[in-house]
C-alpha positions in Angstrom: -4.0 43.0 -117.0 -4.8 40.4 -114.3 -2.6 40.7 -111.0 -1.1 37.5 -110.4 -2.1 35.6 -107.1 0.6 36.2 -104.5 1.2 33.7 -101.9 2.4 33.5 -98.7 3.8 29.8 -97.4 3.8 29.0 -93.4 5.6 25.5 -92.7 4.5 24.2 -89.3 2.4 28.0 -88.5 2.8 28.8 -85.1 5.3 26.4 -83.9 6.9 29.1 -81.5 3.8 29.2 -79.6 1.7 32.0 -78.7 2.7 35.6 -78.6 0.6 38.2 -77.1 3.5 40.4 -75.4 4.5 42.1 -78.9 3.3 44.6 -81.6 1.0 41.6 -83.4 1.7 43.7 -87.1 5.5 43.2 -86.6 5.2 39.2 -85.9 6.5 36.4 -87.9 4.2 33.7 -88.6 6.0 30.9 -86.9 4.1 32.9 -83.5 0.5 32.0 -83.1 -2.6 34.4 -82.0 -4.6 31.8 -80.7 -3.1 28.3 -80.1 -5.9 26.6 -77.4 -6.0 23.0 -76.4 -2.7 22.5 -78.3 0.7 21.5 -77.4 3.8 21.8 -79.5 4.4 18.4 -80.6 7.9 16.6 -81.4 8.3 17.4 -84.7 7.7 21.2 -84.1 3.9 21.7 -85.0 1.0 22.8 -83.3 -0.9 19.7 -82.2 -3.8 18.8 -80.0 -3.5 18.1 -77.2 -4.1 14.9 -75.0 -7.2 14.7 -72.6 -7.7 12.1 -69.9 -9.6 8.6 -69.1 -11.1 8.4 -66.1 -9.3 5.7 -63.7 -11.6 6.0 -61.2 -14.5 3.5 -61.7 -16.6 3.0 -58.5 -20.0 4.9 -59.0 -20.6 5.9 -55.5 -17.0 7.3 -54.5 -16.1 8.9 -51.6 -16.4 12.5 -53.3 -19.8 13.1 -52.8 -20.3 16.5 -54.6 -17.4 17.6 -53.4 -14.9 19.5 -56.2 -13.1 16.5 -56.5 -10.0 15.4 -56.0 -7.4 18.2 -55.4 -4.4 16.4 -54.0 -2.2 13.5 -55.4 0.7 11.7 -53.8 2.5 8.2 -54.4 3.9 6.0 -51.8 6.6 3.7 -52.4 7.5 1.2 -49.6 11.3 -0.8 -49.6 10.0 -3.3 -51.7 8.7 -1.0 -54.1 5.3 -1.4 -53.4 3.1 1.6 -55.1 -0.1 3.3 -53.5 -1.5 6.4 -54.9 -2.7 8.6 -52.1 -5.6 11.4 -52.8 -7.3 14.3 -51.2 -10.8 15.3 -51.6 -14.0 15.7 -50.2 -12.4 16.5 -46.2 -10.8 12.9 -46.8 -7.7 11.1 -47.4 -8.0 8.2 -49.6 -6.1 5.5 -51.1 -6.5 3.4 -54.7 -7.0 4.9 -58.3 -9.9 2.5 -59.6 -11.5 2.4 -55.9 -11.0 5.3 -53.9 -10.9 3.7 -50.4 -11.4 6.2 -47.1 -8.2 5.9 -44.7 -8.6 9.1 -42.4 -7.6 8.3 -39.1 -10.7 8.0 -37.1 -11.7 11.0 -34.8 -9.7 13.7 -37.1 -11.0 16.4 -38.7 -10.1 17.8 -42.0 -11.7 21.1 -43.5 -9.2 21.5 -46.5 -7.8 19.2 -49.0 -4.2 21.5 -49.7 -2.1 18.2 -48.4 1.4 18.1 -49.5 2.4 14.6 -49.4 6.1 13.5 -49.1 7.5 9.7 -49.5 10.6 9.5 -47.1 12.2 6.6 -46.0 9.1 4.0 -46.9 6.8 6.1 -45.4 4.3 8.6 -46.7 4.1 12.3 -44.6 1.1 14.5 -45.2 0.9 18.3 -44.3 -1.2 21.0 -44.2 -1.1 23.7 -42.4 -2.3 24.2 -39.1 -3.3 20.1 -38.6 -0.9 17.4 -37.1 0.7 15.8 -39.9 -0.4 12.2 -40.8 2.2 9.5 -41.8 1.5 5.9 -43.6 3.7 2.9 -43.6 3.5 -0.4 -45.0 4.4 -1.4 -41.8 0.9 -0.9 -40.0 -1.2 -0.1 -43.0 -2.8 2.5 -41.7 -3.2 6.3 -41.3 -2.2 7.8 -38.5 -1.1 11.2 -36.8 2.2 11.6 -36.4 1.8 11.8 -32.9 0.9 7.9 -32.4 3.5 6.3 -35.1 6.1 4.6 -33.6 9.4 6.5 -33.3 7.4 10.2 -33.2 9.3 12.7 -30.8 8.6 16.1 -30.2 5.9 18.3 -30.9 5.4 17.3 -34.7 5.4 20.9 -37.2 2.1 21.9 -38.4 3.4 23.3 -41.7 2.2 24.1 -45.1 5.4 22.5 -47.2 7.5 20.5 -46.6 10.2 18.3 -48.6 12.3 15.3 -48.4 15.8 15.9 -48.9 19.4 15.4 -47.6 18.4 12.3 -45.4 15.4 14.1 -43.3 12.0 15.8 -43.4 12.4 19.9 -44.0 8.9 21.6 -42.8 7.8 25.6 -43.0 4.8 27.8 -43.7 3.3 27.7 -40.2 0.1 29.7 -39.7 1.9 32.0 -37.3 5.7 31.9 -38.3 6.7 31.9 -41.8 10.0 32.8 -41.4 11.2 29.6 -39.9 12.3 26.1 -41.2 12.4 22.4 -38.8 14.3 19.6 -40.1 14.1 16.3 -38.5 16.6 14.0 -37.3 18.2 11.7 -39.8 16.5 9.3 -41.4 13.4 9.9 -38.8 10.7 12.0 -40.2 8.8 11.8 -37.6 11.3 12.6 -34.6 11.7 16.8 -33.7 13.2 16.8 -30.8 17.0 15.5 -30.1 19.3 13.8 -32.2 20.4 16.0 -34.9 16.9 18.2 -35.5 17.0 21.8 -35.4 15.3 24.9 -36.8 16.7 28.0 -38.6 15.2 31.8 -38.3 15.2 33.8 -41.6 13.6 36.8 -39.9 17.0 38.7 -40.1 18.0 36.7 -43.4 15.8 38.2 -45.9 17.5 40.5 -48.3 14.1 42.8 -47.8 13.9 43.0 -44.6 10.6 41.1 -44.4 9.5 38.2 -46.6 7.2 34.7 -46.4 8.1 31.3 -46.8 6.4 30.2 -49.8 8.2 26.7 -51.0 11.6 24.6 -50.5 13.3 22.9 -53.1 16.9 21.1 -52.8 19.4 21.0 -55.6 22.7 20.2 -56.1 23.6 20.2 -52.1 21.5 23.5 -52.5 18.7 24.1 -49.7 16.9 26.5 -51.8 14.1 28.7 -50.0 11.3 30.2 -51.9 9.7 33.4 -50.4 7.0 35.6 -51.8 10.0 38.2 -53.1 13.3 36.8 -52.4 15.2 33.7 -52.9 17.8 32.2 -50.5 20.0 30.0 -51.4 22.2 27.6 -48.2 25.0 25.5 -48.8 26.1 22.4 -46.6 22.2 21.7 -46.1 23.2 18.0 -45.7 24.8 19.0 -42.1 22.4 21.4 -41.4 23.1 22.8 -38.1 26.6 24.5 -39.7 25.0 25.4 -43.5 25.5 29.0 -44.2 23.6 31.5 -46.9 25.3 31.4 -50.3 23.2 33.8 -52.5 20.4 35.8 -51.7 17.9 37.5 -54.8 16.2 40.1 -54.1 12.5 40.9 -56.4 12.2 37.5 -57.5 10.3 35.2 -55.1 7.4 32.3 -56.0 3.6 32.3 -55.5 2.9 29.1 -55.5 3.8 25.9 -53.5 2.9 23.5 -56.1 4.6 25.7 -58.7 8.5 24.3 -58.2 9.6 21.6 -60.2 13.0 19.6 -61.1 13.9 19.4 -64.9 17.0 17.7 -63.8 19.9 20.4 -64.7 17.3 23.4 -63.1 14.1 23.6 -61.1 11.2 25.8 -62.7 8.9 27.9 -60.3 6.0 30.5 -60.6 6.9 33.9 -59.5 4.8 36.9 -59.5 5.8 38.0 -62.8 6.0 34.6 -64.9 7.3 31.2 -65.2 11.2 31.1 -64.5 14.6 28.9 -64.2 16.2 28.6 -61.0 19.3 28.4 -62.7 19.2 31.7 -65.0 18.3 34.2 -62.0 20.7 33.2 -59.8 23.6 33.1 -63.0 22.1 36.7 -63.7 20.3 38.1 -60.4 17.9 40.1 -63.0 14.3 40.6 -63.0 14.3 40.1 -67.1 16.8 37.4 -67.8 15.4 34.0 -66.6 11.4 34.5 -67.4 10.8 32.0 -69.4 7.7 32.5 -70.3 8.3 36.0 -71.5 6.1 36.2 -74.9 2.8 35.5 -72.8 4.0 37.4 -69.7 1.8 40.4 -69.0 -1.3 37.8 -69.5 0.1 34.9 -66.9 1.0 38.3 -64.9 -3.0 39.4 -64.9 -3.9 35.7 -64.0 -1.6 35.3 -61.1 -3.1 38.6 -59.8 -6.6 37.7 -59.4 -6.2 34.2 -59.4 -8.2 33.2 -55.7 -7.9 29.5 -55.5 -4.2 27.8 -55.5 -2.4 27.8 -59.0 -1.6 24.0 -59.5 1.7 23.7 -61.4 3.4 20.5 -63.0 6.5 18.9 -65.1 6.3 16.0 -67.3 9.6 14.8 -68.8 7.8 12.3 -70.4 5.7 15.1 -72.3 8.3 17.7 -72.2 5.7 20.5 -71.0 5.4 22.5 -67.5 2.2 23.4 -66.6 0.2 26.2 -65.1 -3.5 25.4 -64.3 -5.5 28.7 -63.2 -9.0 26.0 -61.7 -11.0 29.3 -61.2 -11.1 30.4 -64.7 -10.8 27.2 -66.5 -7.3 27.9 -68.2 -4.1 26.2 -67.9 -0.8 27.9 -69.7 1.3 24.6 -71.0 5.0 25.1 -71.3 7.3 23.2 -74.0 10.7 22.7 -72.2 11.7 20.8 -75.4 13.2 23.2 -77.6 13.3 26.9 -76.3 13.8 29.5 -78.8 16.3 31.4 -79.2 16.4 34.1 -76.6 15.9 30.8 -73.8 11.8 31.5 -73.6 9.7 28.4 -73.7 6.9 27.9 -76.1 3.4 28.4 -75.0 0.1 27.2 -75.5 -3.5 27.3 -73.6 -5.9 24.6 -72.6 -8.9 24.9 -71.6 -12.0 22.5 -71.0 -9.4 20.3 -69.1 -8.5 21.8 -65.5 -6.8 19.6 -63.2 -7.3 20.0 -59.8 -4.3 18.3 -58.9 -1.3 16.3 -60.6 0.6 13.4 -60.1 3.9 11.9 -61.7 4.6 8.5 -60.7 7.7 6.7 -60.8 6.8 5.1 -63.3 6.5 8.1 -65.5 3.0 7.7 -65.4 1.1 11.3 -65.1 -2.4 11.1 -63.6 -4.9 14.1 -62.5 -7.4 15.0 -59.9 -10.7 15.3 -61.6 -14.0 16.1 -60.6 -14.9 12.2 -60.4 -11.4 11.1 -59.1 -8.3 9.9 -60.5 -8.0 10.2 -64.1 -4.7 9.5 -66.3 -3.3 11.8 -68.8 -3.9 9.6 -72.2 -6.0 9.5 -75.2 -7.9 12.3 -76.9 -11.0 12.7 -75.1 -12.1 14.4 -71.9 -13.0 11.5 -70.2 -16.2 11.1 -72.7 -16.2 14.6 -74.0 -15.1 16.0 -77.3 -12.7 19.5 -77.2 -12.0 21.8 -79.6 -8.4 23.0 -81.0 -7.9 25.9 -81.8 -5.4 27.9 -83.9 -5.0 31.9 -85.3 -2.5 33.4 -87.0 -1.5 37.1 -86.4 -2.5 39.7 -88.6 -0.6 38.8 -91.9 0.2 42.1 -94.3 2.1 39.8 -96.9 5.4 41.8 -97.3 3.2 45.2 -97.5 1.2 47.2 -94.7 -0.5 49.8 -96.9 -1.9 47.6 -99.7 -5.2 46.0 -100.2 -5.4 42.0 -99.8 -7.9 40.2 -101.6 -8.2 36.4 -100.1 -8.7 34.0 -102.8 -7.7 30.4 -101.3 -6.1 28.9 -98.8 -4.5 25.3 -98.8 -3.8 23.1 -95.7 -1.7 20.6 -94.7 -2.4 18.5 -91.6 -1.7 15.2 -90.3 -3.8 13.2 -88.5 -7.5 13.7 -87.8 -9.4 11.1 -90.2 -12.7 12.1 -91.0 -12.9 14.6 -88.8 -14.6 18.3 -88.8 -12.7 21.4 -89.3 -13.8 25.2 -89.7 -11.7 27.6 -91.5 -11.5 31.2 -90.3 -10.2 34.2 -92.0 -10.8 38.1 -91.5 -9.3 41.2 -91.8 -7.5 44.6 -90.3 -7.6 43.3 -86.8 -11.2 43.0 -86.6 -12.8 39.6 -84.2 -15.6 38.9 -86.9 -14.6 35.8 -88.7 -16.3 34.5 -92.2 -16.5 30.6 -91.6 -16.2 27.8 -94.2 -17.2 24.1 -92.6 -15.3 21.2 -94.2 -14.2 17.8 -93.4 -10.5 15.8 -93.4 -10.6 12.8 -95.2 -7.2 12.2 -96.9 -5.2 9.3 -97.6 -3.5 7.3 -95.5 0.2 7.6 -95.0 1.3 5.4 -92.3 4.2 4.3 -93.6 5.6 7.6 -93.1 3.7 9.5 -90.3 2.2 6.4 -88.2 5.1 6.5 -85.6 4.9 5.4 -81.5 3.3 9.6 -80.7 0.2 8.6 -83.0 0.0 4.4 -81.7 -0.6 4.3 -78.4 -3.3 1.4 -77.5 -6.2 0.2 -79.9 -8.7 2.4 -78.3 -6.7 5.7 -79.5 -4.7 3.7 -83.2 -5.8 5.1 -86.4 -3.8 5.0 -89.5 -2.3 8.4 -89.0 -4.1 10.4 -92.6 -2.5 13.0 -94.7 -5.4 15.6 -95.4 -4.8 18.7 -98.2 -8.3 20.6 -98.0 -8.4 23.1 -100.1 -11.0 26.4 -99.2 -12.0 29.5 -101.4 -12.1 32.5 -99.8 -13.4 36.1 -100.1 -13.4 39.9 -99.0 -10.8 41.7 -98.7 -8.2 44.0 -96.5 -5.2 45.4 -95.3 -4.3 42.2 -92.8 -5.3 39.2 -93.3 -5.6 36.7 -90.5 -6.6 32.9 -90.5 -7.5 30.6 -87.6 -8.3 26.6 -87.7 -10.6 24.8 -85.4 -10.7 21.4 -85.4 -13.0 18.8 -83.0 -10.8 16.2 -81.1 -12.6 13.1 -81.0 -10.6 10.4 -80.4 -7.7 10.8 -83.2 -4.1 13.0 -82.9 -4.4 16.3 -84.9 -1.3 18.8 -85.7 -0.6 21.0 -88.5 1.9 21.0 -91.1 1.1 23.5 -93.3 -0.5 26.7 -94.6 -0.6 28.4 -98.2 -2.5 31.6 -98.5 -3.4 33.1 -101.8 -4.3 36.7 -102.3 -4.4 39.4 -104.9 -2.5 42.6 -103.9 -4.3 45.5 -104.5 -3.9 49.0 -104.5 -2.2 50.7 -101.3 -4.9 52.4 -99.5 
């Protein structure tokens, strides 16, 4: 007698993101193998993501062949005047479509790690070991700190430094890392007199010995990153009487470009995964607070051996923190939309786009530094270039582990993508050869129930938003069964909604 076909149904596959810190037999299907160049969209399916246009146009920019740009910064003057301020090529430059050269004349830059501050309608920039730089509407110009009007004191040659409280805080100096400056009030560029002053953690550090890494403030909070420790001052906005309020020990950041507000918390990099600010100090636990737990001994390899600076970013807009590894090509995206249950955020990989740096402007707008300049995050090309998406399933056993699984069919059900070019994967018992089917989406059009504002944004990117059903026949057979999708972005939105499998169950083996 014939077995009948059993099936297995996966709404929205892999919508809690990739999963490669468990036992992959033991996995529901809602976690994902492979999920590259995808984000989780707003409805809860894996989606491609979105690439960049270049905003840079000029044809003989100031790059040269440079790596491109690697920092970003916006100024924002009393009258709420915008610049965008980049770094690249041993150069500071102004403009997005033009990249204009504004390095004071007679200084010399040999790095392009600038952190740039807006304070008080001016912009600061730091690096370590160089004299900061400061612009203002008021002259237009460039210039050391040294020469702008109402400088005093020997300005701090430090790595990071933030606005906050009413002044400029400035640490991570090439021989003292233990130390913080503030400036007087209102003045970032007075440090000397007034109400400036300096603060030695030397003695501080729950360790004994740790590194000033990054700054952040929050909720009246001055909150000091080091390499393996946390302190936490209160009464930072009267600085010369704040005292410590928490100290964590074992948890520390890695990264200076890694902290970032949500709004309620502030996100950082620490040597053993993404975490909230505000669950490790509630808990003071190495485990409670990662957030980015089900891909942590893979971001824990990365941060390792990663040699040039791990560039991180938050997008309310998009809902994603990012975590862009530029020396192997991979950034680990975030979603801070819904977390799942035990507070871990879902994850996903892009590759093919690396920022070198990133920018949110007040405006919400999110822009990158690209090889060739500025680019903004939009659209669903690579500047001109095509990506691939990418999704695999774990290793599906279909309610039984022991017994044979003969792949008949599988259907699909994606949104988005018109007449586009898919490949089907599937294989079995764990193995990483794949049979292959080619096929192509060209369903019907839906728009009055799928073509909403995520899918409509500008005529160069609007299609009607397509419902496509491919069905694929399939063959071999095995224990585990596992099934991947790759799909080429080229211009259209992509996510999938969908997955039937069909097999016959076979004798256990």
């Amino acid at each position: 007698m014939a077995q009948p076909l059993q099936s297995i149904n996966i709404t929205a596959p892999g919508f809690a993101g990739l999963n490669t810190q468990d036992s992959p037999i033991n996995l529901e299907p809602v976690f994902a193998a492979v999920a590259n160049n995808c984000i989780i969209d707003r409805y809860g399916r894996v989606g491609a993501r979105k690439g960049y246009t270049q905003d840079t146009t000029e044809t003989n920019s100031n790059l040269g062949s440079s790596a491109g740009i690697e920092a970003l910064g916006e100024y924002i003057d009393d009258a709420g005047s915008q610049i965008v301020f980049s770094a690249g090529n041993n150069k500071i430059m102004s403009g997005v479509a033009t990249l204009v050269d504004v390095t004071p004349a007679a200084y010399t830059i040999t790095a392009n790690d600038w952190k740039m501050v807006n304070f008080n309608a001016h912009m600061y920039f730091f690096q370590r070991g160089y004299q900061p730089l400061v612009y203002s509407s008021a002259t237009a110009a460039v210039a050391t700190m040294s020469a702008t009007a109402g400088s005093a004191g020997t300005p701090p040659q430090g790595n990071e430094a933030i606005a906050a409280y009413g002044r400029l805080w400035v640490a991570d100096f090439a021989a003292d890392k233990s130390t913080i400056y503030w400036s007087d009030l209102l003045n970032g560029r007075a440090w000397t007199g007034g109400s400036t002053g300096s603060i030695d953690l030397s003695k501080v550090w729950p360790s004994g010995y740790d590194e000033i890494v990054a700054l952040a403030a929050h909720n009246g909070f001055l909150i000091i990153f080091g390499k393996r420790s946390i302190l936490v001052y209160s009464g930072a906005a009267a600085p010369a009487t704040m005292v410590l309020a928490d100290a964590i020990n074992g948890i520390g950041c890695v990264s200076r470009d890694s902290v970032a507000y949500t709004g309620a918390d502030i996100i950082f990099l620490d040597k053993t995964g993404v975490r909230s600010l505000g669950r490790t100090i509630q808990e003071k636990s190495i485990p409670i607070g990662d957030v980015s737990k089900n891909v942590r001994d893979d971001l824990v390899d990365l941060i390792a051996t990663a040699d040039a600076p791990i560039k991180c970013f938050y997008s309310p807009e998009n809902a994603f923190y990012l975590v862009t590894f530029k020396d192997i090509n991979t950034t680990y995206c975030f979603d801070t939309r819904r977390p799942l249950e035990d507070g871990s955020y879902r994850a996903t990989t892009w590759t093919g786009l690396v920022p070198l740096a990133y920018l949110r402007t007040t405006a919400g707008l999110m822009y990158i530094g690209t090889e060739g300049g500025v680019g903004r995050h939009r659209g669903y090309l690579d500047g001109t270039e095509t990506y691939l998406m990418s999704y695999f399933s774990h290793p599906l056993t279909f309610g039984s582990s022991s017994q044979l699984k003969f792949l008949k069919k599988v259907n699909l059900v994606t949104i988005g993508g018109p007449q586009a070019a898919g490949i089907l994967n599937w294989g079995y018992d764990f193995g990483l050869q794949f049979s292959k089917q080619a096929f192509n989406f060209a369903g019907s059009a839906n728009p009055a129930n799928y073509n909403v504002s995520e899918y409509n944004e500008g005529a160069e990117y609007s299609y009607p938003t397509t419902i496509n059903k491919p069905s694929l026949n399939t063959s071999g057979s095995g224990v585990t069964v596992t099934v991947g999708i790759e799909v080429t972005i080229n211009s259209f939105t992509f996510s999938l909604q969908e997955m039937n499998i069909y097999a016959l169950i076979g004798r256990v083996i």
